[in-house]
N, C-alpha and C positions, 0 to 999 in steps of 0.2 A: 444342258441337261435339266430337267424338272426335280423339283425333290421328291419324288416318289422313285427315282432313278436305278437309287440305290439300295432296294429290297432285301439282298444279301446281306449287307451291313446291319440295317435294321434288325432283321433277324437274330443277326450272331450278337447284337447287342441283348435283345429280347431272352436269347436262350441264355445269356450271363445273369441276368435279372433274374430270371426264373431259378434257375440251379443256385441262388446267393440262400444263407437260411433266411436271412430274413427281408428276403424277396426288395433285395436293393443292394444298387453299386456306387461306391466314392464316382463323386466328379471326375477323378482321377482312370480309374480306370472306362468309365466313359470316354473322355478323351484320347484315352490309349488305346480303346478298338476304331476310334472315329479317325484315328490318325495314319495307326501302325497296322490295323488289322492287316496280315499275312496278304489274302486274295483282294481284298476290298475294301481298304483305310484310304486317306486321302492320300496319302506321299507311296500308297504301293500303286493307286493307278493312276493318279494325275503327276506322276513327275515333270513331265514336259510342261504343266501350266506355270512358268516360271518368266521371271524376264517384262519388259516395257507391256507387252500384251498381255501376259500373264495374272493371276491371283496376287502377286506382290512382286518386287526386284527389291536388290541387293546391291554392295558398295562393287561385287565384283561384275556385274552387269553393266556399269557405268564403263567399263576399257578395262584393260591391264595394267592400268597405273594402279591401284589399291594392292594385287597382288606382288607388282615389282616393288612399293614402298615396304611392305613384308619383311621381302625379300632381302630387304637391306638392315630389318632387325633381326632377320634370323641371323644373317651372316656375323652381328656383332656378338648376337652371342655363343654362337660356334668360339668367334675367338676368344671371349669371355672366360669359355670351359677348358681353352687349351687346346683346340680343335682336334678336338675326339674324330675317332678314326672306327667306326661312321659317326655320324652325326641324325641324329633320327628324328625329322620333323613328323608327326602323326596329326595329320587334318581328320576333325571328327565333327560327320556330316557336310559334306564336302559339298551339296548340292548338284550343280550340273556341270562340275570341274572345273570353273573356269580358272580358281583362284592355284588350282595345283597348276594347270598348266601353265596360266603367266609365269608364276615363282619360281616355276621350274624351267623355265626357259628364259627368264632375266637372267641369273645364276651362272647359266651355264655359256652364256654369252658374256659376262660381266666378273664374276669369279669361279672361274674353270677351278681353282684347288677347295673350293668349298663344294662344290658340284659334285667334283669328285669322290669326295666324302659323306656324300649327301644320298642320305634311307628316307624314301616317302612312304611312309604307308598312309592310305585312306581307311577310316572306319567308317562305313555306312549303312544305316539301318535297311533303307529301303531297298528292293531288290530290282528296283525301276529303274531308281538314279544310280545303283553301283554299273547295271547296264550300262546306261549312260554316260557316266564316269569313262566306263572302260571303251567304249566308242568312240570316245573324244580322246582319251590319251591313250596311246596305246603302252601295254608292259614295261617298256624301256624306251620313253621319249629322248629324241635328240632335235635340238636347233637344227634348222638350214640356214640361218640369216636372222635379222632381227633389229630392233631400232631402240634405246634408251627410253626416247619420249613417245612411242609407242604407235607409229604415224597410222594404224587404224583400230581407234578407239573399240566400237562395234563389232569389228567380224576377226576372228582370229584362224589360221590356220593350222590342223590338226597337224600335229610334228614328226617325221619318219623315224624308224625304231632305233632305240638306241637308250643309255642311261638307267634309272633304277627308280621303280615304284610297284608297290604291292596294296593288295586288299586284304584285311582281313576282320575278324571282330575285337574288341575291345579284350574278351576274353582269352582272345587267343593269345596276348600278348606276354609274354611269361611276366609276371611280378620281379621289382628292383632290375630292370631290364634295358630300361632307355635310358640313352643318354643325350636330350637334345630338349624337343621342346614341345607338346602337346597343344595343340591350337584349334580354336573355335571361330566362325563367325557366324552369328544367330542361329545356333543349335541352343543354346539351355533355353529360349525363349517358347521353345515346343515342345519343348519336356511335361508333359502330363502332370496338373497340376489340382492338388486339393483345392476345394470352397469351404470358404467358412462363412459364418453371420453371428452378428449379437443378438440375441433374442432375451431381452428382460436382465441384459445383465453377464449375461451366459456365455459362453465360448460355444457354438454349435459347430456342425457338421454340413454342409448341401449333397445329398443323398441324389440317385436316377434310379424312380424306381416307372413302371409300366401306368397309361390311364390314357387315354384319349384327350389332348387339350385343343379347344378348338378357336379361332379369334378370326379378324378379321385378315389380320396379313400372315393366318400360319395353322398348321393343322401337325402335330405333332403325335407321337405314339406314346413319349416319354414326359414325365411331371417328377418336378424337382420335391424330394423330402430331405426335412431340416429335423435333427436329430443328434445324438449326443457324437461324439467324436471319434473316429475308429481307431483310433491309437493315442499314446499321451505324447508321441513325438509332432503330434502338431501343437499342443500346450508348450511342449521344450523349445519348440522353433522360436518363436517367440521370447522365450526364456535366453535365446542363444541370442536373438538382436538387439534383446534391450526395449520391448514394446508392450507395455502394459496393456495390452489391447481389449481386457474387460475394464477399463478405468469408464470410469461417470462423460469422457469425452469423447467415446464412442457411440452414437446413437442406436438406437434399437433400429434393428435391420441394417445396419452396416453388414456388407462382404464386401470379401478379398480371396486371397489366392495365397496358395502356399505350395513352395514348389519343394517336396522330401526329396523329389526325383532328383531335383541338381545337387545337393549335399550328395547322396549315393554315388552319384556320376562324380563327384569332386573327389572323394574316398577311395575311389577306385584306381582313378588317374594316379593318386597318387603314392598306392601302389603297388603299380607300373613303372612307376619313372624313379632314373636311381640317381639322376642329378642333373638338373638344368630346368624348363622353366616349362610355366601353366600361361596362358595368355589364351586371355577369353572376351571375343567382342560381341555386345549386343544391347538392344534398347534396356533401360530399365533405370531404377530409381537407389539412393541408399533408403534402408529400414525407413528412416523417419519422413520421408520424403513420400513412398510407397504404401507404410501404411499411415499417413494422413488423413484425422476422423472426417477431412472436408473431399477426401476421395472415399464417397460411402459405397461405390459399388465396382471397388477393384479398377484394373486393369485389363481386365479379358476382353479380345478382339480375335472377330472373325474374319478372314480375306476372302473374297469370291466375287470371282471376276476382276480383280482391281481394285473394288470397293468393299470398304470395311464396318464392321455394325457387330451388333455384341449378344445375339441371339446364335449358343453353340448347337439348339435343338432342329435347328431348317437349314436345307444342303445337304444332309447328314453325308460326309465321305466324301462330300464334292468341295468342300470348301478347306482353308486353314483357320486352324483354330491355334492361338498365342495368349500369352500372358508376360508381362513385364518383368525384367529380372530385377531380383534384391541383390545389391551386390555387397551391403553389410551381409546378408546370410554366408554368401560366398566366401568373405574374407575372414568371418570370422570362424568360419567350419575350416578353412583352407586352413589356420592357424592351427586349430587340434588335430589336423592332419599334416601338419610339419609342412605346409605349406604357407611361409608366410607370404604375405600381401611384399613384394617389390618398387610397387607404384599402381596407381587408378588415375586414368586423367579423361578428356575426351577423345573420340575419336577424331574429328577434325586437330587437334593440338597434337596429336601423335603423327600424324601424316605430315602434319607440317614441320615436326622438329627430324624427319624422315627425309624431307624435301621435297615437299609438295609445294612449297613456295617455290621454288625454282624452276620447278615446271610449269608453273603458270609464266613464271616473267621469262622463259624461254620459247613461248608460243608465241610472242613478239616479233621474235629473230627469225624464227622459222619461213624456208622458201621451199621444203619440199612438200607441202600441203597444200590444197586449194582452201579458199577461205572457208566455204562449208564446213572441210575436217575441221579446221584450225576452230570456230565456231561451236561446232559439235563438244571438242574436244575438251575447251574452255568450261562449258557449260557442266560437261560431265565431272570436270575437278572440283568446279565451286560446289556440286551436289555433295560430293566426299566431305567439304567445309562447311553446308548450313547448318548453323547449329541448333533452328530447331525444325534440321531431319537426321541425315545418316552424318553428320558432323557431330550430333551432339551425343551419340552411343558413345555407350561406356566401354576401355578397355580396361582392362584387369590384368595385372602380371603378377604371378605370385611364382617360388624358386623352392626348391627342394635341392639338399646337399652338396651348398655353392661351400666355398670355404671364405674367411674373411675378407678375404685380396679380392676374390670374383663378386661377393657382395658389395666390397668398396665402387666398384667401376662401373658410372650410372651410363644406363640403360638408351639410346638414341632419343626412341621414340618417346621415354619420360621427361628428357629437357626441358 
């Protein structure tokens, strides 16, 4: 697709612009029609660009081992809680299902009484991939069969009816409700996010208002304005991490990103949930790491086609646009919302106190694979392990209303 493609979008961006008083939109909500817009956002009509060919992949594109090693920390904390009866795992942004499906079909081949017990709901914004979603698993998945070490990494087969999973919105969720475990992978990472910039000192704003900008590699409708700040909750944010960010070691024209959206979505989660745990995987940095004055222009990246570059104004709706998470903002907002931090480690270190070791030195022994799979297979584990790619994401676990005993009993994957 050209960028001229997506005319509708432009539009409905133009007509926000226009109808704002003063004829401009946060970064933020640019991002939030470029992404979510209803008919014409990038995740309502490019869902299927996902995967090896796709705009970017994920830890659960690589097989069904990411989602079976889960699998194996849901189960301890099910027992953790006393195994509640259900047990409510809530995947939020579930993508193209893969990871419900593995988890939910390791489980039920592996621990039939947790299975049992076992409420999936998916929350998913788009109405593309809920399709999706629902294509690929059907109401009530059940096993036919199934293999531990998961003998075809790549291609999975859709499961005949059977067992328990639902959709619905975040909203819908009654408040103090769950009892199980709330889970993300690379959702807060596309959570619509402020810009800011120093200018002389200053704490600013990056504004999207209307102007024709023209250059050599880009012809755009939209010009960035730098202006005072729409709220003081982006001054607080900073107050919340501990980051002096107008100090003399900030350069003039420094920007970054500030994401309010994930603190809102952290609040809400939690409460929703009336005891058991927050576990959230995705790229990103602590505060001081993140906002480092020798990273003067953020973290924002664009995917399209595969390839990535940091101009969010060409592609408009055909592309993803991210920003790296703060996982001091997380923890320490998780804390004022009685969510304390449990543990933060890597993701590759969590997989492997899971037993993702074992699966590699069991590919050894293995005689019901051709070398190919076995090859394939290998390769797709060590990617889970690089630690500087999908090994080096951050997880997050934070708990709501354990009692002392269940906070005593550490966690598998924190090891």
């Amino acid at each position: 697709m050209t960028d001229d493609s997506n005319l509708e979008l432009k539009e409905a961006i133009r007509l926000a612009i226009a109808s704002s008083s003063q004829q401009r939109i946060t970064f933020a909500e640019y991002m939030e029609l470029a992404l979510y817009h209803p008919t014409c956002g990038y995740y309502t009509t490019k869902a299927v660009q996902m995967g090896k060919q796709g705009d970017f992949f994920t830890s659960t594109h690589l097989g069904a081992d990411f989602g079976e090693l889960l699998a194996e920390q849901f189960v301890q904390m099910w027992q953790i809680l006393g195994k509640p009866q259900p047990f409510t795992l809530v995947e939020m942004g579930a993508g193209q299902g893969f990871l419900a499906l593995d988890s939910i079909q390791y489980v039920q081949l592996n621990y039939p009484e947790f299975f049992a017990a076992l409420d999936y709901i998916i929350v998913e914004q788009s109405p593309a991939l809920r399709e999706l979603q629902q294509q690929k698993i059907p109401p009530t998945p059940l096993l036919k069969g199934g293999n531990v070490l998961s003998t075809t990494p790549f291609l999975r087969e859709s499961p005949p009816a059977g067992g328990s999973i639902r959709w619905c919105s975040l909203e819908e969720i009654p408040d103090n409700s769950i009892a199980g475990c709330f889970f993300s992978n690379e959702l807060i990472d596309a959570l619509p996010v402020h810009q800011i910039a120093i200018e002389r000192g200053v704490l600013q704003e990056v504004y999207v208002g209307q102007g024709e900008v023209r250059s050599i590699s880009r012809t755009t409708p939209f010009v960035e304005i730098t202006e005072k700040l729409s709220t003081p909750r982006l001054q607080e944010y900073f107050d919340l991490v501990g980051i002096n960010i107008t100090s003399s070691t900030y350069p003039d024209g420094y920007r970054s990103e500030v994401n309010l959206a994930a603190l809102d979505w952290l609040q809400t989660v939690s409460q929703k949930l009336q005891r058991g745990y927050v576990l959230t995987i995705d790229y990103g940095y602590p505060a001081s790491r993140y906002y480092n004055p020798g990273r003067s222009q953020g973290t924002l990246q664009c995917y399209y086609q595969h390839h990535h570059h940091n101009d969010p104004y060409i592609n408009i709706g055909q592309q993803d646009i991210t920003a790296h998470v703060d996982f001091t903002a997380l923890q320490r907002w998780g804390d004022r919302c009685g969510l304390p931090t449990v543990g933060f480690t890597q993701q590759g270190l969590f997989l492997m106190a899971l037993g993702l070791g074992d699966r590699i030195a069991a590919l050894s022994q293995t005689t019901s694979q051709s070398l190919q799979q076995v090859l394939w297979r290998r390769d797709a584990l060590h990617q889970l392990l690089d630690p500087m790619g999908l090994g080096g994401f951050g997880v997050l676990i934070q708990s709501l209303g354990l009692t002392e005993a269940e906070v005593a009993q550490p966690l598998m994957g924190l090891k």
